[in-house]
FISEDO-726565 format. One record per residue: residue in one letter; residue number from 0; y negated, x negated, z of N, C-alpha, C in turn. Coordinates in steps of 0.1 Angstrom, whole numbers, plus 5000, padded with zeros to 4 digits. Atoms other than C-alpha are relative to their C-alpha. Last residue first. Example, Ala and Ser with C-alpha at 12.3 -4.5 7.8 and 13.67 -1.06 7.14 Angstrom:
2
   r     k   n_yy   n_xx   n_zz   ca_yy   ca_xx   ca_zz   c_yy   c_xx   c_zz
   s     1   5011   5009   5000    5011    4863    5071   4989   5008   5008
   a     0   5012   4991   5000    5045    4877    5078   4988   4991   5000
END
This chain:
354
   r     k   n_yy   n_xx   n_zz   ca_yy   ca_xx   ca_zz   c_yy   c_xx   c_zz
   x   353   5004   4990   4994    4916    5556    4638   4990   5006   4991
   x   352   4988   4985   4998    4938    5534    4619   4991   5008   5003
   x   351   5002   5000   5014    4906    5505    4611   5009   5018   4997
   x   350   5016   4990   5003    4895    5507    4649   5005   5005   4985
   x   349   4995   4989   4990    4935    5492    4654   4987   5012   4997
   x   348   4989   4996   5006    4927    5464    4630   5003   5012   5008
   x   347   5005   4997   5010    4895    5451    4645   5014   5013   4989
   x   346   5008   4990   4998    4912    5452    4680   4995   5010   4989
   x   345   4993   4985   5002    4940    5433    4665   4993   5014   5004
   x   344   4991   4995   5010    4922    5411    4647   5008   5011   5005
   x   343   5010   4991   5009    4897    5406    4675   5006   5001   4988
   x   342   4997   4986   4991    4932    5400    4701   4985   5005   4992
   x   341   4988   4988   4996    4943    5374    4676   4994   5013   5005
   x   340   5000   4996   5013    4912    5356    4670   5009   5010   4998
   x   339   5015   4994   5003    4905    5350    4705   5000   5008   4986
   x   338   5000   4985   4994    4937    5341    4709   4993   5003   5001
   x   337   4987   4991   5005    4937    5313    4682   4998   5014   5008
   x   336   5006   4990   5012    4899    5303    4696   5014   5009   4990
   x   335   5006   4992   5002    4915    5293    4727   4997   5009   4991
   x   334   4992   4987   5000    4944    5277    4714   4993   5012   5009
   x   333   4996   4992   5011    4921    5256    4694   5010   5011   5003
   x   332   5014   4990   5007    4901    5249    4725   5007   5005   4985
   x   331   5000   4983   4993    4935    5240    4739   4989   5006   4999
   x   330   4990   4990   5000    4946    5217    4713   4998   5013   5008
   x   329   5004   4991   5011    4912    5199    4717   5013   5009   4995
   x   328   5004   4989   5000    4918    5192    4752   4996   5006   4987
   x   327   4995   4994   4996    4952    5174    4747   4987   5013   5002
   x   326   4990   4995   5005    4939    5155    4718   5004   5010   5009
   x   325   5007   4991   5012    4909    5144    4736   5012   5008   4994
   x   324   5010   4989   4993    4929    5139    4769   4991   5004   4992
   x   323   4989   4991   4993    4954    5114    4751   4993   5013   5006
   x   322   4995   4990   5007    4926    5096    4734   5009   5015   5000
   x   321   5005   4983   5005    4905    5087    4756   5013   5009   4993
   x   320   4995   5000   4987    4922    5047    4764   5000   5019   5000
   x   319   4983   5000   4995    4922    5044    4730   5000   5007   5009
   x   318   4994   5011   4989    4880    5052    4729   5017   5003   4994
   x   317   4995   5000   4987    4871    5082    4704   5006   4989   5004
   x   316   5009   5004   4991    4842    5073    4677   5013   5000   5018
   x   315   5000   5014   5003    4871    5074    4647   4990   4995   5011
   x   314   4984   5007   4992    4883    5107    4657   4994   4988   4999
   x   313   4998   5000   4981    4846    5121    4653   5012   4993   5006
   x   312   5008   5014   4993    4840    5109    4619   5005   4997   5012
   x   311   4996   5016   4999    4872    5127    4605   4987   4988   5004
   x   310   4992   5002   4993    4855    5162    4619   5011   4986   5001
   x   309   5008   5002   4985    4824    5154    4600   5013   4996   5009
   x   308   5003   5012   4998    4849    5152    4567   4993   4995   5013
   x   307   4992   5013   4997    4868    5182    4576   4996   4986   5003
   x   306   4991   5006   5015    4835    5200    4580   5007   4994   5002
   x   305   5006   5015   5011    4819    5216    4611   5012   4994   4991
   x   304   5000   4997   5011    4817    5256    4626   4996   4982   4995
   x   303   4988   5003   5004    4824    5244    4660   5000   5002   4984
   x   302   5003   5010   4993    4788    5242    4673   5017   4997   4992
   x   301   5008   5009   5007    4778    5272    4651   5006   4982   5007
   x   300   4995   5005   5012    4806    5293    4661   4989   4987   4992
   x   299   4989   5007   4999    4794    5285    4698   5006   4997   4987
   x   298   5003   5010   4996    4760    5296    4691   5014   4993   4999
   x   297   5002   5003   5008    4770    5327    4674   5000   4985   5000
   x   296   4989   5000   5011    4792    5338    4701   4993   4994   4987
   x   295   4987   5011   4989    4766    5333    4727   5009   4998   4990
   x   294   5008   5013   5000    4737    5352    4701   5010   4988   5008
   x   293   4999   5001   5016    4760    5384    4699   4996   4984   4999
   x   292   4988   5004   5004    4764    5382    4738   5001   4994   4986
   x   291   4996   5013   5000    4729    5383    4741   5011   4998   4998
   x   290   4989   5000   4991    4727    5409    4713   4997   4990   5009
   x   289   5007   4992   4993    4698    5415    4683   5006   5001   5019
   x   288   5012   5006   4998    4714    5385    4663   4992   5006   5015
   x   287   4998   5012   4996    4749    5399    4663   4986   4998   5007
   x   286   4990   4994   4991    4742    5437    4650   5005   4985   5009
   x   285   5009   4993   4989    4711    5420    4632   5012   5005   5012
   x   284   4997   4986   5001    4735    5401    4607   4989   5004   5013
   x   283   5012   4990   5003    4713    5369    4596   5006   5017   5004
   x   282   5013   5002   4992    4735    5342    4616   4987   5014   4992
   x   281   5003   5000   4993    4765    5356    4601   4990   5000   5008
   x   280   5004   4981   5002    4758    5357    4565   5003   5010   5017
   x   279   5015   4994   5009    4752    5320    4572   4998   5014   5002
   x   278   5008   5001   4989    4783    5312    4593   4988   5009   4996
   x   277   5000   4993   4989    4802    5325    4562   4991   5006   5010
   x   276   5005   4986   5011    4786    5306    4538   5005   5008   5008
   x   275   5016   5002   4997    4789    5272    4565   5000   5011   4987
   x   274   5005   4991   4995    4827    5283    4562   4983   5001   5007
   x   273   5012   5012   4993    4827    5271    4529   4999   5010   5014
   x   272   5000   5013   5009    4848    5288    4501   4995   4991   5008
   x   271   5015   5007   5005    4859    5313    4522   5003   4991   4993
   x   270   5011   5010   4986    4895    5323    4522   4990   5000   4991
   x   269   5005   5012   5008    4904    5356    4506   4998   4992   5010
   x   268   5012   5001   5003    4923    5385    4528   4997   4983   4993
   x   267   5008   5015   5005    4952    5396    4526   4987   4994   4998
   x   266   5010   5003   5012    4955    5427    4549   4998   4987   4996
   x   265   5013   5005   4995    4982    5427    4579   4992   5000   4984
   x   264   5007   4991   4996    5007    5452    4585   4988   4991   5001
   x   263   5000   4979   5006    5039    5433    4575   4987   5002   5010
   x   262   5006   4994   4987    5028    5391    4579   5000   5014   5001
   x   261   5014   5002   4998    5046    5379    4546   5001   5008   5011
   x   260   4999   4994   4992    5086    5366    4536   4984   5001   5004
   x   259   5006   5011   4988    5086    5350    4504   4995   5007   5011
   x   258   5013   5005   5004    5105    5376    4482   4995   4994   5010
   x   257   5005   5000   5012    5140    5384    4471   4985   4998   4998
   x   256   4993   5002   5016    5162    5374    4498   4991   5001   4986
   x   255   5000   5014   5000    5136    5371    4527   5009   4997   4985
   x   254   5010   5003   5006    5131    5406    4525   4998   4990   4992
   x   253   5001   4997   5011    5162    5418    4534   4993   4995   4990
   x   252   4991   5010   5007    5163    5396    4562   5001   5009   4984
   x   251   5000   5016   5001    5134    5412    4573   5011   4994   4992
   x   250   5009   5004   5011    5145    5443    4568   4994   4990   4992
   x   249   4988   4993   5014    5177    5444    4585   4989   4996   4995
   x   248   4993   5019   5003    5154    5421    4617   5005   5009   4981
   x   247   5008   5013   5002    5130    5455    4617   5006   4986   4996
   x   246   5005   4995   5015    5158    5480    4614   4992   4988   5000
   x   245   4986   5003   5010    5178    5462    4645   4989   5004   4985
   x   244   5000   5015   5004    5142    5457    4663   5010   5001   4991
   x   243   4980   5003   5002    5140    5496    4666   4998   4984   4992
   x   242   4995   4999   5012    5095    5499    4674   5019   4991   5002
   x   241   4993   5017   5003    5093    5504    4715   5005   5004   4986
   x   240   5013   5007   4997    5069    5536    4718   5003   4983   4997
   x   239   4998   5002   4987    5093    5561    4698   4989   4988   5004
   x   238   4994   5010   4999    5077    5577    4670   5004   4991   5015
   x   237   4985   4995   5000    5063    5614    4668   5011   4985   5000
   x   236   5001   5000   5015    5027    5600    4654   5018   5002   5000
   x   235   5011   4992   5006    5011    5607    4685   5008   4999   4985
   x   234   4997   4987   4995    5036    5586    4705   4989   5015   4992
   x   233   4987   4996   5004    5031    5557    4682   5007   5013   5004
   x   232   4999   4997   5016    4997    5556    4683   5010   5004   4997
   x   231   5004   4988   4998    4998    5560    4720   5001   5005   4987
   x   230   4992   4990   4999    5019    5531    4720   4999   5014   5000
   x   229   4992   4999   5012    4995    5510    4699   5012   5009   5005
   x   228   5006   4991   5010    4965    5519    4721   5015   5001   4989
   x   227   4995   4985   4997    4991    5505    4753   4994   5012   4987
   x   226   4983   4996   5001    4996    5474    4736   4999   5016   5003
   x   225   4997   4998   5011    4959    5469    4731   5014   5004   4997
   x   224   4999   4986   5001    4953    5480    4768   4999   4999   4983
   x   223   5017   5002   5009    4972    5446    4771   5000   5010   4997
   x   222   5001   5005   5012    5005    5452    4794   4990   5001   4993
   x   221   4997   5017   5000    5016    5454    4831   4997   4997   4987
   x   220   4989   5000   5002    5022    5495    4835   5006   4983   4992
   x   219   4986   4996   4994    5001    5502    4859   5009   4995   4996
   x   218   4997   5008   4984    4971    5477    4850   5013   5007   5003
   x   217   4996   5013   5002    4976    5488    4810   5001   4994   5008
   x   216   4988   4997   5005    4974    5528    4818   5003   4984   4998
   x   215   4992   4994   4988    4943    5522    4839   5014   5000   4992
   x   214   4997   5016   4991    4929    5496    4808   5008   5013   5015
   x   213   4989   5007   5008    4941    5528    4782   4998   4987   5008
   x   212   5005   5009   5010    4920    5556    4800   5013   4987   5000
   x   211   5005   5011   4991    4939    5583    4813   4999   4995   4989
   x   210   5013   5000   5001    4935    5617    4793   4999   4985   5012
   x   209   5005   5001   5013    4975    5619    4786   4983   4998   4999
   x   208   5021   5000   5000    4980    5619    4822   5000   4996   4991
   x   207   4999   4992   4985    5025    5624    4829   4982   5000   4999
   x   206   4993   4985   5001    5033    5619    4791   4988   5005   5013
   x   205   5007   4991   5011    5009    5587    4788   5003   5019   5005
   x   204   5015   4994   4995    5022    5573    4821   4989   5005   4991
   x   203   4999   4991   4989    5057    5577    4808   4989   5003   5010
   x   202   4995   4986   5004    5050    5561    4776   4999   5008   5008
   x   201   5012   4996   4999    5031    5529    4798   5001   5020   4989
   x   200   5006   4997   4993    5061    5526    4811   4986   5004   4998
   x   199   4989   4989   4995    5087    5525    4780   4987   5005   5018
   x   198   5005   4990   5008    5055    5500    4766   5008   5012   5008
   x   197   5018   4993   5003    5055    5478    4795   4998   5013   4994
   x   196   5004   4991   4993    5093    5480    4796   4990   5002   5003
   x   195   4992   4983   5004    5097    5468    4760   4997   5006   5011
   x   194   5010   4986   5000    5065    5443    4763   5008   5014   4999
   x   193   4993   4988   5013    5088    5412    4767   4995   5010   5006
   x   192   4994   5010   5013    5077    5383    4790   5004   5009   4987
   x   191   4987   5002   5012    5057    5406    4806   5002   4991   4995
   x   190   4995   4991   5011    5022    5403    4825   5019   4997   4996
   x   189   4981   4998   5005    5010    5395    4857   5004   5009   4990
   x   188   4993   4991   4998    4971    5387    4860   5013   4996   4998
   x   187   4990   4996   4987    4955    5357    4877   5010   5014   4994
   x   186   5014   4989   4992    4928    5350    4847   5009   5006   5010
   x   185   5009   5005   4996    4951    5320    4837   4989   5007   5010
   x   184   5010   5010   5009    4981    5338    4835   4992   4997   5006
   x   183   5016   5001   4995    5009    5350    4859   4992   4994   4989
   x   182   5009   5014   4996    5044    5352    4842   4985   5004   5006
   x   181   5011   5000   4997    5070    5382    4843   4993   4985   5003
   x   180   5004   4993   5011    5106    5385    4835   4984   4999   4999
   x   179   5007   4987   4996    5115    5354    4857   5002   5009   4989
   x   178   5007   4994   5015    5144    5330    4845   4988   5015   5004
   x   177   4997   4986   5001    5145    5308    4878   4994   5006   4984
   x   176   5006   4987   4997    5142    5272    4869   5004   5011   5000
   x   175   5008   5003   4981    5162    5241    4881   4991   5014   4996
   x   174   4985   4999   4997    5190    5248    4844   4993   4999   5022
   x   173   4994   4990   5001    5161    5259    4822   5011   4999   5015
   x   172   4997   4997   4985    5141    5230    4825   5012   5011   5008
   x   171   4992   5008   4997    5141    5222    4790   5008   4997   5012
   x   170   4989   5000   5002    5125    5250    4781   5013   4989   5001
   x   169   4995   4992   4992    5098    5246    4805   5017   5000   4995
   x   168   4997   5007   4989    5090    5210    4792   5007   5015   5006
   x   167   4989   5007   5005    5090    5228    4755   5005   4991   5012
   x   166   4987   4988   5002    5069    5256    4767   5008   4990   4999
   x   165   4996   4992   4984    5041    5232    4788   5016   5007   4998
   x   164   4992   5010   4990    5040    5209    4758   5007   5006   5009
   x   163   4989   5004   5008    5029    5236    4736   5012   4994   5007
   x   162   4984   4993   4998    5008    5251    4764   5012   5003   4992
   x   161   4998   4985   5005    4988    5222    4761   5008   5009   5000
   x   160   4987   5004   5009    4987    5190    4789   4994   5017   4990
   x   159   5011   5006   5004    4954    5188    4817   5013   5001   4986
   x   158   4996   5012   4997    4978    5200    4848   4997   4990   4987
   x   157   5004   5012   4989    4958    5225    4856   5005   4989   4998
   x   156   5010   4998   4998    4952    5243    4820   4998   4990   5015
   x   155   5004   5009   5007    4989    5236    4808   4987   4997   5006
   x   154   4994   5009   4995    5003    5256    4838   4992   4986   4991
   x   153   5006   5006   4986    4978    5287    4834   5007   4986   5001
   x   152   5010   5003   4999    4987    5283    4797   4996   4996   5013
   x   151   5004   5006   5008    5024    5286    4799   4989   4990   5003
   x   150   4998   5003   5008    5025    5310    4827   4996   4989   4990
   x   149   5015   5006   5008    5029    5306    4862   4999   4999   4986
   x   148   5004   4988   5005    5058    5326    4874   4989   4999   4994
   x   147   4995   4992   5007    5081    5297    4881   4992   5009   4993
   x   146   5004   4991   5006    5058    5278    4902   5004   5005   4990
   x   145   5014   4991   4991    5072    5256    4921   4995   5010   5004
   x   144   4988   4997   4993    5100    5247    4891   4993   5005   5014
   x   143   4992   4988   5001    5071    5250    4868   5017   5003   5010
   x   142   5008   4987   5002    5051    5229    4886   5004   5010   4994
   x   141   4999   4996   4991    5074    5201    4889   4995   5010   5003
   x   140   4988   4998   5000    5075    5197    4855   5001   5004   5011
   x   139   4999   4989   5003    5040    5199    4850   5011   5004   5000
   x   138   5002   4991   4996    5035    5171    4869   5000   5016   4995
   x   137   4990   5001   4993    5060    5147    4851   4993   5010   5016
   x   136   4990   4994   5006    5036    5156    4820   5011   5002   5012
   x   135   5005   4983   4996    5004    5151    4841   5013   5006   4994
   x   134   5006   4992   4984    5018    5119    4854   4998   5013   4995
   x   133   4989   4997   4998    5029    5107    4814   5001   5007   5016
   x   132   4989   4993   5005    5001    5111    4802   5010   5006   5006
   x   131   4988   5001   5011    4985    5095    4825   5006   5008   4995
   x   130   4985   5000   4998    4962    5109    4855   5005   4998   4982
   x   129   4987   4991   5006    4924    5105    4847   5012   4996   5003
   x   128   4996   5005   5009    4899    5089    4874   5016   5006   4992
   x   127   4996   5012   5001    4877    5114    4887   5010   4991   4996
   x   126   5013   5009   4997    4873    5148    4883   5006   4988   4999
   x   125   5012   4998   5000    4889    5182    4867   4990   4985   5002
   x   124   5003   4994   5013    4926    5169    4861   4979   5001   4995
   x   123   5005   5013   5009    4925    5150    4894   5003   5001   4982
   x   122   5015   5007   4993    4915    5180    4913   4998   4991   4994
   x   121   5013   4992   5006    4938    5206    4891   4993   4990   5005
   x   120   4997   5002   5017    4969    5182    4900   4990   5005   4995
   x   119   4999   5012   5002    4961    5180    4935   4998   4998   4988
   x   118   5011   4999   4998    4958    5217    4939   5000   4985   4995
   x   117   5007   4994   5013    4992    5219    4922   4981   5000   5004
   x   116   4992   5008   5008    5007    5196    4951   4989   5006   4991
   x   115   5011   5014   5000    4986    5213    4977   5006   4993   4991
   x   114   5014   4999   5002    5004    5246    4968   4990   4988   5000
   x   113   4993   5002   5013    5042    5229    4968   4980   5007   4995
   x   112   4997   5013   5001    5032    5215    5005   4999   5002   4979
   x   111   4993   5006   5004    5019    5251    5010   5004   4987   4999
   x   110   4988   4995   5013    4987    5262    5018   5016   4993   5006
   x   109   4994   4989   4996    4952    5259    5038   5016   5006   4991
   x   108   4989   4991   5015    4931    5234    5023   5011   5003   5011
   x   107   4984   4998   4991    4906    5215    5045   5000   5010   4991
   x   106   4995   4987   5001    4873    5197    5029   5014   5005   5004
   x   105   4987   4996   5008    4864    5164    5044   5004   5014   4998
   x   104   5004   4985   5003    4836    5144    5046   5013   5003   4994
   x   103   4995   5000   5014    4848    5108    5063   4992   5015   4999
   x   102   4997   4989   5003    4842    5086    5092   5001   5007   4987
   x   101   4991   4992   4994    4844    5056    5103   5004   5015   5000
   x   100   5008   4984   4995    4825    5038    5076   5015   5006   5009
   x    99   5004   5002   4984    4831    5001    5073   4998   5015   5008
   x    98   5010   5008   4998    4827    4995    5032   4994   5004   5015
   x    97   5006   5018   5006    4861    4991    5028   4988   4996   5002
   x    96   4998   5010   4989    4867    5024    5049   4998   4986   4999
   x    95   5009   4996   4988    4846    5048    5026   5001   4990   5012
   x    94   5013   5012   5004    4860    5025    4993   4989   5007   5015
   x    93   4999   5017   4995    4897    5038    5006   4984   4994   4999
   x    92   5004   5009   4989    4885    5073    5013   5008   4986   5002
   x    91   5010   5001   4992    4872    5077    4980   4998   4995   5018
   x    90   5007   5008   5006    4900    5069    4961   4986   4997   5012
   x    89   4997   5009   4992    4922    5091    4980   4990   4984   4999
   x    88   5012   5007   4998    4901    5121    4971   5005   4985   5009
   x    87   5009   5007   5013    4925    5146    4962   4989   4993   5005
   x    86   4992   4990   5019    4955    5161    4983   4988   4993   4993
   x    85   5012   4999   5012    4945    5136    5017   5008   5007   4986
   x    84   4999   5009   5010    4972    5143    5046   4989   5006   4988
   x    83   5011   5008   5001    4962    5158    5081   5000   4995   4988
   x    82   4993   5012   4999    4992    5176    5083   4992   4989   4998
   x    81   4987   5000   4995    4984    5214    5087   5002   4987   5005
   x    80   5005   5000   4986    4946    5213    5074   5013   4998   5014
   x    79   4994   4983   4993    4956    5200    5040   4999   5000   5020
   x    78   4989   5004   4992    4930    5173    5032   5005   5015   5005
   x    77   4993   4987   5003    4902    5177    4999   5012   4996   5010
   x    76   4984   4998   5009    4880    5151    4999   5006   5008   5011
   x    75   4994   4998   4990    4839    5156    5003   5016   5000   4996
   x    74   4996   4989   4996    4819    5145    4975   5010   5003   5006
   x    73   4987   4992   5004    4807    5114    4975   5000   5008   5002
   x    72   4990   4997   4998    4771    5102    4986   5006   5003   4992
   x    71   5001   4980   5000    4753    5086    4967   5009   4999   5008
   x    70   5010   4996   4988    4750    5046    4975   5001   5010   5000
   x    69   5002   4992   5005    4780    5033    4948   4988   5006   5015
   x    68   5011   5002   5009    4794    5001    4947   4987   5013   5004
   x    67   5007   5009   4990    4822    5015    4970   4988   4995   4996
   x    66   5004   4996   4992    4832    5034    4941   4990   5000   5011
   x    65   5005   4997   5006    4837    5010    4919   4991   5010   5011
   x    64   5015   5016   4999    4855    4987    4941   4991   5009   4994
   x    63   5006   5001   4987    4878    5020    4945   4990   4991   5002
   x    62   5005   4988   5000    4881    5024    4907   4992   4998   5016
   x    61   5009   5004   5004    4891    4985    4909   4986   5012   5000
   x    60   5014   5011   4986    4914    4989    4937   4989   4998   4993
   x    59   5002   5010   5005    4936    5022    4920   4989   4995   5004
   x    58   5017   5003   4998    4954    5040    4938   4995   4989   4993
   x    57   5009   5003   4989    4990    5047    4933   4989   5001   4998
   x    56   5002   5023   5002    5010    5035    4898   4992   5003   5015
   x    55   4989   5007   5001    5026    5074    4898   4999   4989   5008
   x    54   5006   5010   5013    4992    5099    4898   5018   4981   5010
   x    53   4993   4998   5014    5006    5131    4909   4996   4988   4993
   x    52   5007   4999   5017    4999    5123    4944   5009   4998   4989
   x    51   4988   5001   5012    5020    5134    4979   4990   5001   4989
   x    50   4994   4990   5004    4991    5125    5008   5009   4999   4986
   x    49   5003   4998   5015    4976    5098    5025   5013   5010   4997
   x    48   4988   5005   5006    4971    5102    5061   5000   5001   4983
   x    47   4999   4999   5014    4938    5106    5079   5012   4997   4994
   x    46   4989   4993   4998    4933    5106    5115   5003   5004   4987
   x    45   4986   5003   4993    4920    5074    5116   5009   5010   5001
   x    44   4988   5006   5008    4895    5082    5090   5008   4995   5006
   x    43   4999   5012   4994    4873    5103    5119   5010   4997   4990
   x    42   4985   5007   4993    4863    5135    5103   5003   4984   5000
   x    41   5002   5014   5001    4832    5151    5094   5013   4998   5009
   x    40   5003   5005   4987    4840    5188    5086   5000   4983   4998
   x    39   5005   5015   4999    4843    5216    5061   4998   4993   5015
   x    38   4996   5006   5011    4864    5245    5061   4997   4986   4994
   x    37   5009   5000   5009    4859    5254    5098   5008   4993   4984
   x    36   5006   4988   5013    4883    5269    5117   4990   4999   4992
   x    35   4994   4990   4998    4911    5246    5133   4992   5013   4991
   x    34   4988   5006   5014    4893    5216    5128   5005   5013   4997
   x    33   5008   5001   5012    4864    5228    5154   5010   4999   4986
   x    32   5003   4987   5003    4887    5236    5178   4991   5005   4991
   x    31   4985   4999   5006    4899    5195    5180   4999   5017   4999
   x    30   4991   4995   4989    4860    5189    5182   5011   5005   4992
   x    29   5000   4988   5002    4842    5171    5155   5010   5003   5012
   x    28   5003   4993   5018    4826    5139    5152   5001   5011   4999
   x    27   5014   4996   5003    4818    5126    5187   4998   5002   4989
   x    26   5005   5007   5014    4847    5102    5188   4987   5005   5000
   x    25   5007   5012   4993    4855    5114    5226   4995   4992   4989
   x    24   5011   4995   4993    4864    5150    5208   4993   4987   5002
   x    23   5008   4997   5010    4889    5136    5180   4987   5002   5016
   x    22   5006   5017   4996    4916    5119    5208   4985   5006   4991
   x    21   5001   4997   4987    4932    5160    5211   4992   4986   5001
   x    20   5016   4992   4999    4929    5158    5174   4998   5001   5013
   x    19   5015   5006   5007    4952    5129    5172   4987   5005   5000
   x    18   5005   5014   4992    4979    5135    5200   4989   4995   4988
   x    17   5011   4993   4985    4981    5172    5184   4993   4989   5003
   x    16   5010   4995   5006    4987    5153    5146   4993   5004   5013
   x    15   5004   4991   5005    5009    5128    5164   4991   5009   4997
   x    14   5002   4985   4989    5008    5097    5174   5000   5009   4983
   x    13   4997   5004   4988    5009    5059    5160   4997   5011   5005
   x    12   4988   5001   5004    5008    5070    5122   5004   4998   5015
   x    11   4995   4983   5003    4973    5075    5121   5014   5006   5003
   x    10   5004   4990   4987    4965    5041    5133   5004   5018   4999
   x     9   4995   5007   4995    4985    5025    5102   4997   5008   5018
   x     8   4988   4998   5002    4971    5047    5081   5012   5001   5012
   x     7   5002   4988   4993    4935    5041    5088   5019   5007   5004
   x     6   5002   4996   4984    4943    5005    5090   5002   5012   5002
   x     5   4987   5005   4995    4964    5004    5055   4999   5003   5013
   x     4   4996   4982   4992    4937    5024    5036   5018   4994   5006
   x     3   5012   4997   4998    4917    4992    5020   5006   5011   5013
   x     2   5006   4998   4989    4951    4975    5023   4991   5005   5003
   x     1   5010   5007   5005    4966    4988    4993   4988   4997   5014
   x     0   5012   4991   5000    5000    5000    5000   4988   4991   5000
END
C-alpha cells in the first residue's frame, strides 16, 4: 500500500469502529452522535479505512502528488457510514495526509457493501482520474450480478462502457445471473423484457376503464403509453392486443425467399442530400423557432448536425490515452439520439393512423 495512507490505516486498524468514534469527541472534530446523523462532517483521518475500488493497479502517487499541489479545497469523499471505509475519494485523502492535515471532509453513504460498490463506480466514472477499460468492464460485470434488474443502459451509463458491451458481458454471465423478466432503467422505472404481459394487462385495464388516460394505463401495466396506444388500436380494430408471432415469423420467412426482407409498417423515405438542407428548412419553421423547447432541440441538432469530413478532423485531435472514453461516450450519445428517433417515429407514426 502506498505509504501516503499507510499511517491513517494502520491506526485505524488498532480498534474498532465503536473504540474509534467513542476516541472522536477529545479530537474536537465531531462528536461520535454527530456521525450517526449528519451527512456531512469533518473527520479525523485516523478513522478512515480504504474501501473496495473498481480501479485494479490502486492509487495512483502521481495523481495524489497532483493533488496535493493543489490550494482549493477538495470536494468532500464519499465514506460508507457503517464501516468507516472511503467509496470515492481515495486519492484525495492520501494527498490530505501527505501534506499533514488531520482531518478530512467527508460525505457518508448509507447502503449496501454491493450499493457502495456501484456508487464507487458512478463516482469514478463522473470525476477524477478515469478507470480503464478494462476496470469499468470488470465493473460491469459485477454489477450485473448485484444488480440483476438494472437495465442495459442504466448499467452502461454508471460504469462509463455502452449498452452494447453491457448486453454482451450480461450475456455471457448467464450462468451467476438471475433471469429476471423486468429491468430498471436509467429514469428509475421497471419495464418488461417482453411486452406480451404488459400488453395482456394493459387490455384488461382498457376493458375495465376505457376513458383512462394511456400514461395511467402504462404505469399499471409496466409498458410505454406508446405500447398501450397500439393496444388500444388493436382492440378497437377487433384484434387481439399481442400481434400472433407464429403468422409473423411464417411471413417473414416467406418473404425472405423472394424478396430482400424490409421494415413492414414503415414508409420509405428519401435520404437528404445534405443534412445542412435539412437543418435549414428546420431553423426557419416557426412551429420550432417560436418554442423554448423548439429552440433546445434545434440547438442541439445544430451542434451535432456536422459533415463526415469535419467529423474525420475530430478523431485525429483525440489523445491515445482519451480514446477509450471518447468512443465509449460517443456510442451512447448515438444511442441516445437512436431512441429518440425511435420513440418520435413512433409517435409520428401512430398521429399518422388516427
Amino acid at each position: 500500500m502506498n505509504q501516503a495512507v499507510a499511517g491513517p490505516v494502520e491506526r485505524a486498524n488498532n480498534g474498532t469502529g465503536t473504540e474509534l468514534r467513542a476516541a472522536v469527541g477529545p479530537v474536537g472534530v465531531v462528536g461520535a452522535d454527530e456521525l450517526e446523523r449528519q451527512r456531512f462532517a469533518t473527520v479525523p483521518i485516523a478513522l478512515l479505512l480504504p474501501g473496495e475500488s473498481p480501479r485494479s493497479e490502486g492509487p495512483d502517487a502521481e495523481h495524489v502528488a497532483r493533488l496535493a499541489e493543489l490550494d482549493a479545497p477538495l470536494p468532500p469523499i464519499l465514506v460508507e457510514r457503517r464501516t468507516m471505509r472511503v467509496i470515492d475519494g481515495i486519492h484525495r485523502l492520501m494527498a490530505a495526509f501527505w501534506k499533514g492535515h488531520e482531518a478530512i471532509e467527508v460525505e457518508f453513504f448509507d447502503g449496501t457493501a454491493e450499493e457502495a460498490f456501484l456508487r464507487a463506480v458512478e463516482a469514478n466514472i463522473t470525476h477524477g482520474l478515469p478507470l480503464s477499460r478494462a476496470d469499468r468492464r470488470a465493473a460491469a460485470t459485477r454489477i450485473i450480478v448485484s444488480h440483476p434488474q438494472m437495465s442495459d443502459r442504466a448499467i452502461a451509463r454508471a460504469a462509463g462502457l455502452g449498452a452494447k458491451a453491457v448486453a454482451a458481458i450480461r450475456r455471457g454471465s448467464v450462468d451467476t445471473v438471475p433471469q429476471l423478466h423486468v429491468r430498471v432503467g436509467r429514469d428509475g422505472k421497471v419495464r418488461p423484457l417482453s411486452s406480451v404481459e404488459g400488453r395482456k394487462r394493459a387490455a384488461e385495464l382498457i376493458a375495465e376503464d376505457p376513458q383512462a388516460s394511456l400514461r395511467e394505463v402504462a404505469r399499471l401495466a409496466g409498458i410505454s403509453p406508446a405500447t398501450v396506444s397500439d393496444v388500444r388500436r388493436r382492440l378497437e380494430a377487433g384484434q387481439a392486443p399481442v400481434a400472433d408471432r407464429s403468422v409473423q415469423s411464417a411471413a417473414s420467412d416467406a418473404a425472405t425467399v423472394s424478396v430482400p426482407r424490409q421494415r413492414t409498417g414503415r414508409r420509405m423515405r428519401p435520404v437528404p442530400p445534405d443534412p445542412a438542407t435539412v437543418l435549414e428548412k428546420l431553423l426557419r419553421d416557426p412551429a420550432l423557432r417560436h418554442k423554448e423547447e423548439g429552440r433546445h432541440l434545434l440547438r442541439l441538432l445544430q451542434q451535432n448536425a456536422v459533415g463526415m469530413q469535419d467529423w474525420s478532423g475530430l478523431t485525429s485531435v483525440v489523445p491515445t490515452h482519451c480514446g477509450d472514453l471518447v468512443v465509449d461516450l460517443a456510442r451512447r450519445c448515438a444511442e441516445v439520439w437512436e431512441e429518440f428517433a425511435q420513440e418520435l417515429d413512433d409517435r409520428v407514426r401512430s398521429v399518422g393512423r388516427v
